[in-house]
C-alpha positions in Angstrom: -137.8 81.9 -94.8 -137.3 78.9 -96.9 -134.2 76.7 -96.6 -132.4 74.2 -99.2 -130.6 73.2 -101.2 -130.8 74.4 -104.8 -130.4 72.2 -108.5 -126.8 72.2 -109.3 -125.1 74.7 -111.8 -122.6 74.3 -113.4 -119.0 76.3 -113.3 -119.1 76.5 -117.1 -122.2 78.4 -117.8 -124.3 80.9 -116.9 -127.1 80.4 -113.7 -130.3 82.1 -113.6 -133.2 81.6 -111.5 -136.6 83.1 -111.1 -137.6 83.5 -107.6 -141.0 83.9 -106.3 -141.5 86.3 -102.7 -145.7 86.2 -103.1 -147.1 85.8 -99.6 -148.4 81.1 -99.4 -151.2 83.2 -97.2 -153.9 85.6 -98.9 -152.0 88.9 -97.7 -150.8 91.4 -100.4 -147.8 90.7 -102.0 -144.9 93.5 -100.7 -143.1 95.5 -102.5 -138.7 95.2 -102.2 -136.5 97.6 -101.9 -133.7 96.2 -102.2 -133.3 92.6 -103.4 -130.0 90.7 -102.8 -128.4 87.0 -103.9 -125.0 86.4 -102.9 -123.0 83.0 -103.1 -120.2 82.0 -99.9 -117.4 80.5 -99.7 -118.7 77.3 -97.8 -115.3 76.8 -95.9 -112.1 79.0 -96.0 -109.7 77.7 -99.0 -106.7 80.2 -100.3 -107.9 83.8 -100.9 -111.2 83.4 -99.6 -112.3 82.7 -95.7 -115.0 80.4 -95.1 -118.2 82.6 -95.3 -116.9 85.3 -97.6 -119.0 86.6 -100.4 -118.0 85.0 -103.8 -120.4 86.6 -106.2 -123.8 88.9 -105.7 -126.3 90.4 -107.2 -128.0 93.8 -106.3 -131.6 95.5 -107.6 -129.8 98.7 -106.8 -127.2 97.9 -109.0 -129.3 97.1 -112.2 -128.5 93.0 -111.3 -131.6 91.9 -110.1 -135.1 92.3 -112.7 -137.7 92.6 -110.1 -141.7 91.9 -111.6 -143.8 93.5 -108.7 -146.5 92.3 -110.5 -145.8 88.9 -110.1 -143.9 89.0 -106.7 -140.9 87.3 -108.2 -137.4 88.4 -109.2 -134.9 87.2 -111.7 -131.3 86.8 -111.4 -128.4 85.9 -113.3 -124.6 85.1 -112.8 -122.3 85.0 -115.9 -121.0 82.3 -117.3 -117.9 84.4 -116.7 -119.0 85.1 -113.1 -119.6 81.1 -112.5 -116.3 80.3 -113.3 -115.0 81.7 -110.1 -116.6 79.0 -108.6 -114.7 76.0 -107.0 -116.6 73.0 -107.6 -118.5 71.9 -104.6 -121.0 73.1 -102.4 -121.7 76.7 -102.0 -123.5 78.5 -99.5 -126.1 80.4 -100.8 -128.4 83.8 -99.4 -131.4 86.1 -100.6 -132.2 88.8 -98.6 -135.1 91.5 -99.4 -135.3 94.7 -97.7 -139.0 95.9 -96.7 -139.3 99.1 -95.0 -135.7 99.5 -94.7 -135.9 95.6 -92.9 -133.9 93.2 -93.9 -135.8 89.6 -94.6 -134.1 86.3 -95.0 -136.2 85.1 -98.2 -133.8 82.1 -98.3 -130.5 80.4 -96.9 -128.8 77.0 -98.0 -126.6 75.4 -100.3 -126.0 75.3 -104.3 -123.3 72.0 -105.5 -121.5 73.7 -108.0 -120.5 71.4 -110.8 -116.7 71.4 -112.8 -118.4 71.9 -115.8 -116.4 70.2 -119.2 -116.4 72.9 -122.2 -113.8 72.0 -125.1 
């Protein structure tokens, strides 16, 4: 599991990363079947206790373009999606499922930014 903190976004525009799951050892890279990013609610403000799921994405759902291939996976949240976002820091999960397992890929924190569109 890797932990962090990832580059800002901001509220204003769409955020889309491309996330790597190859093995750092020799081993075969394995193959998801389910892929999930979600974004939390880092503390509990009106509407939304701290913890609660603020946006995801799901593989299953069509959300998620995973390239076996490559071991990686590409998300993207809306720039529609983003502006449900607070500014501040957000938590921030991806989970894979292997073998009907569920792995922590990562866990930590994105600052989202008040982005300033005329």
């Amino acid at each position: 599991m890797w932990t962090g903190n990832l580059p800002p976004a901001s509220n204003r525009e769409a955020w889309s990363e491309t996330v790597s799951y190859r093995p750092t050892d020799a081993s075969p890279a394995p193959v998801p079947d389910e892929i999930v990013v979600a974004i939390a609610a880092p503390k509990a403000f009106p509407g939304a206790p701290a913890g609660s799921c603020l946006l995801a994405k799901r593989l299953s759902a069509g959300e998620i373009v995973n390239d076996a291939a490559a071991a990686s996976f590409t998300f993207v949240f809306s720039a529609e999606e983003m502006r449900r976002l607070r500014p501040g820091s957000h938590s921030v999960g991806m989970v894979l499922t292997l073998a009907g397992a569920p792995v922590q890929l990562f866990t930590g924190s994105i600052e989202i930014l008040d982005g300033i569109i005329p």
